[in-house]
N, C-alpha and C positions, 0 to 999 in steps of 0.2 A: 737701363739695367737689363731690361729685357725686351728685346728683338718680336718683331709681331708675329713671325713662325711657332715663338714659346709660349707667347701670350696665347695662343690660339690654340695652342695645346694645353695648356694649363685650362684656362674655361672649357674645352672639350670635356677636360678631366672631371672638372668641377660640375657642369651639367650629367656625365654620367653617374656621377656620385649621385647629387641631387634624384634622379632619375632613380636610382638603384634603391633609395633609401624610402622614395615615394611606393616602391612596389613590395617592399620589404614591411610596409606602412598596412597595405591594400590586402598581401598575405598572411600577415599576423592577425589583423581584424575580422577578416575571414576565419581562420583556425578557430580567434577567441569566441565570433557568432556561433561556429559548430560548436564549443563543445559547450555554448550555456545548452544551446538546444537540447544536446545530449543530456545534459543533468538534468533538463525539466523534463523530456521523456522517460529518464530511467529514476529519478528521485522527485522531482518537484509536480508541476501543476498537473500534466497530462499523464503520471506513472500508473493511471488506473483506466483511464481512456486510447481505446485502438487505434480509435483515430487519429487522435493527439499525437502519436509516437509515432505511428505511420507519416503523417505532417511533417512532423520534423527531422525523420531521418530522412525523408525526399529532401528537404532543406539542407537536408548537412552534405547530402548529396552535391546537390546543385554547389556549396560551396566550399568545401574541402571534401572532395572526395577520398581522402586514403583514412580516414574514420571507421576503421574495420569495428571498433567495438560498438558502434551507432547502429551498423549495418545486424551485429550480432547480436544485439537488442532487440531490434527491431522484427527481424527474422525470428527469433525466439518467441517473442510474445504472439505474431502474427499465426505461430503453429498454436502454441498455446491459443488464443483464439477460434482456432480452425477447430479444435478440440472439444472446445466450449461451449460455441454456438453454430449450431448447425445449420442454420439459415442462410450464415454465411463462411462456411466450409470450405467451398471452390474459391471462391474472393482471397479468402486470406492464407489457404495455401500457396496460393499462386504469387503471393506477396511476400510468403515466406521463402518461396523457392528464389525468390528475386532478390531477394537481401541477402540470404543464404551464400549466394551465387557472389554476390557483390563481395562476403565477405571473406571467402575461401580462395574471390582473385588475390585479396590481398596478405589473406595470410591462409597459405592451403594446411596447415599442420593443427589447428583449430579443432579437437576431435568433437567438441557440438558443434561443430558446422556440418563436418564432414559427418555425422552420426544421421544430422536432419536433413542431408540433401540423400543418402543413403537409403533414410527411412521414406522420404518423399518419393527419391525414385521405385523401390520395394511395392509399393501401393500400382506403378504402374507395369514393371518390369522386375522381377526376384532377382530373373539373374545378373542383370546390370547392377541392380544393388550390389549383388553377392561380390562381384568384380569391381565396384568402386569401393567396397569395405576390404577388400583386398587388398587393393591397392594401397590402404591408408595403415592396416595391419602391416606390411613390407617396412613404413616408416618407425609403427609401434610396436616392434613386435612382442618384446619383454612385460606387456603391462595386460597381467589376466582379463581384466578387463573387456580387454579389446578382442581379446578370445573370446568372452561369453558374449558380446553383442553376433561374434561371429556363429556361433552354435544356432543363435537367436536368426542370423540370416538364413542360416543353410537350410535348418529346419524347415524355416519358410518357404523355400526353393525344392523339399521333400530330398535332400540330399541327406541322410541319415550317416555313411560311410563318413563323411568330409566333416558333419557335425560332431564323429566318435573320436575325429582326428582332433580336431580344436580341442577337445574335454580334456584332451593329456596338458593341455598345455593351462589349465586354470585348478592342475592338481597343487593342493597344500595353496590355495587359496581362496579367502572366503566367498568365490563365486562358483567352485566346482559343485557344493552340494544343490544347489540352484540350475547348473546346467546339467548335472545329470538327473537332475527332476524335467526340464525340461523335454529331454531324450527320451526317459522313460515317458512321460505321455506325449510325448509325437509315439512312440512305440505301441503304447497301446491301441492310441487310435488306431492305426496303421493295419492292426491286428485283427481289429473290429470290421475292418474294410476287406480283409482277404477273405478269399470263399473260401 
């Protein structure tokens, strides 16, 4: 019935099936390892230990890496941490800046990511902040919001003009009376500074 040219393609076939279905096996087991991890860092055994979720988002790392919400987690708490305990500050920003990082490759529109790599850089550079919160404002630009954190950079950066500029833009929303509070004491200080 069948000639061994067919035969020999038909078993080909069959071994790649075999083959496809073994790694389709190997990737889904993977996925399912990440995301218990993830639930036991973000809900179960370790959701109150640093270390514990630091552990396993390196785990989820090593095997499904496109686990952006693991990464978001993880980066989250490690600043929250950084916050916390001061002893270990430098440790777990630097962990945050690393998960942060990890998770903004894979989804750059994440505005806590981009808020914490912003704030992160801020601490080292104002104006690089000011120009990566910029950047992320271009995408956002309708959501007040995203204006008063910008007020909140420029301030930082001692740019008052560029800060007065944002404030139109979080008018007739519940963050204006808050960002012209902010303005007025950057102003006063300001004030207190001149001869």
């Amino acid at each position: 019935m069948f000639d061994e040219q067919s035969k020999f393609v038909h078993l080909l076939l069959c071994w790649v099936l075999v083959f496809a279905a073994l790694i389709g096996c190997v990737y889904s087991l993977r996925v399912t390892l990440a995301q218990i991890f993830y639930y036991e860092a973000k809900y179960g055994v370790s959701k109150d230990c640093i270390d514990g979720i630091i552990w396993r988002a390196e785990k989820i790392k090593s095997l499904y890496p496109w686990h952006y919400l693991a990464f978001t987690h993880a980066a989250a708490r490690a600043n929250k941490e950084a916050k916390d305990n001061p002893e270990r500050m430098i440790e777990m920003k630097d962990i945050a800046n690393r998960f942060c990082t990890l998770s903004l490759r894979l989804n750059p529109y994440k505005r806590q990511m981009r808020l914490m790599e912003a704030r992160l850089i801020s601490e080292k550079n104002t104006l690089l902040a000011v120009d990566k919160w910029k950047s992320y404002l271009e995408w956002a630009f309708w959501d007040p919001l995203n204006h008063k954190i910008m007020v909140e950079f420029y301030l930082k950066a001692g740019d008052f003009a560029s800060a007065m500029e944002s404030l139109e833009f979080t008018l007739n929303s519940p963050y204006y009376e808050e960002c012209r509070n902010m303005i007025r004491d950057f102003w006063e200080k300001e004030k207190t500074f001149s001869y």
